[in-house]
C-alpha positions, 0 to 999 in steps of 0.5 A: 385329500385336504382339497377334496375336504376343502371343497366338500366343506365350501359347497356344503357352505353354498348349498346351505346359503341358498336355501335359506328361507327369507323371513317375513314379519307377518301379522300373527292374526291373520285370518282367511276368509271362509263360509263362501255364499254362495258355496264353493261348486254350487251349481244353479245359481242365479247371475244376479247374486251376491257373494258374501263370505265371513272373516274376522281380522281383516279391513279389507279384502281383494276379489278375484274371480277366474276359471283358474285356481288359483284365479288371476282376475282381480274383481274388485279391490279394497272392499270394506264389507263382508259381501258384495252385489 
């Protein structure tokens, strides 16, 4: 009986360990961007636009542009501004 105690306890223990979560220290101002110009499944819209979107906390921003969700081309990288032709 003090076996089976013993094990249960033991793998109770593992368990618990390898679902741990790991910690990050991340920024509490974290902001997304959002307001998307042009809008998320807007339809005719012309080939030489420019994307523009809103955000505030942020000094750059990375843009991915794909067919998948979530999209896995990188489009441009460190853009300073809030748009981009």
């Amino acid at each position: 009986m003090k076996r089976i105690i013993f094990l249960l306890l033991l793998l109770l223990v593992l368990y618990s360990c390898s679902n741990e979560k790991p910690t990050e220290n991340l920024p509490e101002n974290i902001s997304v961007p959002n307001s998307p110009n042009p809008p998320d499944y807007a339809t005719n819209i012309p080939l030489d636009l420019s994307l523009a979107w809103a955000c505030s906390n942020a000094n750059s921003f990375d843009l991915y542009f794909d067919t998948l969700a979530p999209p896995q081309k990188l489009l441009a990288a460190k853009i300073i501004s809030k748009s981009l032709k």
